[in-house]
C-alpha positions in Angstrom: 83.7 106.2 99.3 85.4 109.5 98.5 87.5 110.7 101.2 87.0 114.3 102.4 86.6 117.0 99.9 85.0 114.1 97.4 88.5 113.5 96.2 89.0 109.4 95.6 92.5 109.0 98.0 94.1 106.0 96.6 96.5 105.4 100.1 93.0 105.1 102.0 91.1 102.9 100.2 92.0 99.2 100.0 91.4 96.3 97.6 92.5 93.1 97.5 93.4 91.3 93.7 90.5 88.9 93.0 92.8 87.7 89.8 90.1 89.4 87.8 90.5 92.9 87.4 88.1 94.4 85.0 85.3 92.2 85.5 83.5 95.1 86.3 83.8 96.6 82.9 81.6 95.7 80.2 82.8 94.8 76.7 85.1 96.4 74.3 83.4 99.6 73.4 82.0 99.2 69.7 82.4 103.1 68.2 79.3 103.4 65.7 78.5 106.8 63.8 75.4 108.8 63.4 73.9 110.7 61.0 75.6 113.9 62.2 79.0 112.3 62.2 78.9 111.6 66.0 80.6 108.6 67.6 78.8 107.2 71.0 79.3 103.8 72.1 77.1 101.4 73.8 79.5 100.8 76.4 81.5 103.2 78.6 84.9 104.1 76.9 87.6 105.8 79.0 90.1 108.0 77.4 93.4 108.3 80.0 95.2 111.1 78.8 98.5 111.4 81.1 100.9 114.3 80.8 103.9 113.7 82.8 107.4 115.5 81.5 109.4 112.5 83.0 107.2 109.6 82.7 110.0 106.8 82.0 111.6 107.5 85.2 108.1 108.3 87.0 107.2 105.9 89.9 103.9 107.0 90.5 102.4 108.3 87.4 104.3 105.1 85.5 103.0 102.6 87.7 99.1 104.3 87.6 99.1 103.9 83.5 101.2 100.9 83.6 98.0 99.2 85.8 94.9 100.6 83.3 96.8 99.6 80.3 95.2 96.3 79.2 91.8 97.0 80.8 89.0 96.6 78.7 87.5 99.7 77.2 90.3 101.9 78.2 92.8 103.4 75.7 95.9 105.5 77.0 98.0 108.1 75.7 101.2 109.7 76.9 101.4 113.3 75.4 105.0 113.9 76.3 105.9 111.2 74.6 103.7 111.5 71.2 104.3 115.1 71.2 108.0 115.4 72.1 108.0 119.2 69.5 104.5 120.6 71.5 102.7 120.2 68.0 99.8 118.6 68.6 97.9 116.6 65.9 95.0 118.7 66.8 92.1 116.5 64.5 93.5 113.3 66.0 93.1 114.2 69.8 89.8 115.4 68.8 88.9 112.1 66.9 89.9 110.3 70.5 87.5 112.5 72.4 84.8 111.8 70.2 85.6 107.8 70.4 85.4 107.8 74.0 82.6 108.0 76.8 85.1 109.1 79.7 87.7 111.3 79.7 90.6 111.2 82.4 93.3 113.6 82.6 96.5 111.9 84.5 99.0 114.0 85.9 100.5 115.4 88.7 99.6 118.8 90.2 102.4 121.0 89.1 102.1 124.9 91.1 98.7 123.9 92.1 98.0 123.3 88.5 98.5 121.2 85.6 101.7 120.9 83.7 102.8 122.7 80.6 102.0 120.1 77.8 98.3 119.4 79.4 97.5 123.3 79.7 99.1 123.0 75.9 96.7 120.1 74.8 93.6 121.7 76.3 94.4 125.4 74.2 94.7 123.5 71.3 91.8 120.8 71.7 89.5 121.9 72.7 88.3 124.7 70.5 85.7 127.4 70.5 83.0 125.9 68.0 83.8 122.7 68.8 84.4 121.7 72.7 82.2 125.2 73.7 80.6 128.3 72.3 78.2 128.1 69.6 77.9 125.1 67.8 80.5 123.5 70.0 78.7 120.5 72.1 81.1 117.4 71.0 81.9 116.8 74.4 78.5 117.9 75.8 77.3 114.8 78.2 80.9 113.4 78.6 82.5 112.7 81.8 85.8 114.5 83.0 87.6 113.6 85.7 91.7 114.0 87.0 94.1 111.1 88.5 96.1 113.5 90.6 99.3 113.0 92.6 100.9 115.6 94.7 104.1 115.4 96.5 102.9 116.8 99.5 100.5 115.1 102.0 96.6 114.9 102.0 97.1 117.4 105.1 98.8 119.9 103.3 95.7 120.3 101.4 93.4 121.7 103.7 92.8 125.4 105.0 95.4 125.2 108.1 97.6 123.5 106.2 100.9 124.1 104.4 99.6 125.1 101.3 96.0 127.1 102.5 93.7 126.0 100.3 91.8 122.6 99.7 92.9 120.5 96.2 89.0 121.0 95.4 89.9 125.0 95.1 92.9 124.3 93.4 91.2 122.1 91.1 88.1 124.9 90.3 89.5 126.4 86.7 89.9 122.2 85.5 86.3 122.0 87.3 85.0 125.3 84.8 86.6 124.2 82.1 84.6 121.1 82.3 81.3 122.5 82.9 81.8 125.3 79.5 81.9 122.0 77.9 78.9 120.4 79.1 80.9 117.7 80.6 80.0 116.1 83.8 82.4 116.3 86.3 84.1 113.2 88.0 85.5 113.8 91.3 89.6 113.3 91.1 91.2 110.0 91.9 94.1 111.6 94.3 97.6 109.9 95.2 99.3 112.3 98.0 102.5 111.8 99.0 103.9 110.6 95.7 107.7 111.4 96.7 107.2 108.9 99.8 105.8 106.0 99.0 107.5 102.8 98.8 107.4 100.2 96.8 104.5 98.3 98.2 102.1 101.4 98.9 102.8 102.8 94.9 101.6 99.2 93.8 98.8 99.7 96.3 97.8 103.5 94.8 98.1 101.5 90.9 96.2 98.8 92.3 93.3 100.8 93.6 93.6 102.9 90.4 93.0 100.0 88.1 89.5 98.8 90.3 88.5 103.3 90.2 88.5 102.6 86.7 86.6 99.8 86.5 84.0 101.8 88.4 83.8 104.4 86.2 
């Protein structure tokens, strides 16, 4: 159940490890084309786009993509590290967007936003005529959601709390940028505290990631 604010809090929802993860996933997504040049796929493929500007020496965000990698019907990518220069292969991003059902945007919430290289990707991806405007429904129907982690805790994200506003306000321009899209919005799988944890509660968060995922 999402905890308040519809946010997914990774620290309050447990699961123990069945040895099985995945089992809730259906096959390998098969990418077939259409007449129009449209991908779709009969199963749900998820598209994990993480943007962290440390991610080698990240314990949070690491761990997270470390877990989903493997699972079936989930690719990754690590922009930082495929686009070390900012210069995005624009047609390839696109052709990954089209292969994939699901689109999840994994970062941290830099000044109650995203960082650099994901507001970067997002100028250069999603185009007008293509992601929105006229003519521009290729990710129309999609699902968008965010794997957020914050330093702070989940009670500095609230209205009395340190930072005044809810992550769900912080989060509205992702939230608009999803709907212009057509996209249907997933509510964000959240890890507060990220500077805190210890060992055993950030394999907990990756844990809980991997069986979000598997719900998708």
């Amino acid at each position: 159940m999402p905890s308040a604010g519809g946010a997914f809090n990774a620290l309050s929802h447990g699961f123990s490890h069945d040895g099985n993860p995945g089992v809730a996933l259906c096959a390998q997504a098969v990418t077939k084309s259409t007449a129009g040049g449209r991908h779709y796929h009969p199963a749900m493929a998820v598209l994990i786009v993480c943007a962290h500007p440390d991610l080698p020496h990240s314990r949070v965000n690491r761990a997270l993509l470390e877990a989903a990698r493997g699972l079936p019907g989930v690719t990754t990518t690590d922009l930082y590290g495929r686009y070390p220069d900012f210069f995005i292969d624009v047609a390839a991003e696109q052709a990954a967007l089209d292969a994939h059902d699901t689109i999840i945007l994994q970062h941290p919430l830099h000044w109650y936003g995203m960082p650099a290289m994901l507001k970067h990707w997002i100028d250069q991806v999603l185009l007008e005529g293509w992601a929105y405007g006229s003519g521009g429904n290729r990710l129309a129907g999609k699902r968008w959601g965010h794997a957020l982690s914050t330093g702070g805790q989940a009670a500095s994200y609230e209205a009395r709390g340190l930072h005044q506003h809810t992550l769900a306000e912080f989060m509205t321009p992702l939230k608009r940028t999803a709907t212009l899209c057509a996209m249907n919005w997933l509510e964000p799988f959240v890890t507060h505290g990220a500077d805190h944890l210890n060992d055993a509660e950030r394999d907990a968060a990756a844990q809980t990631y991997r069986h979000w995922l598997t719900g998708l």
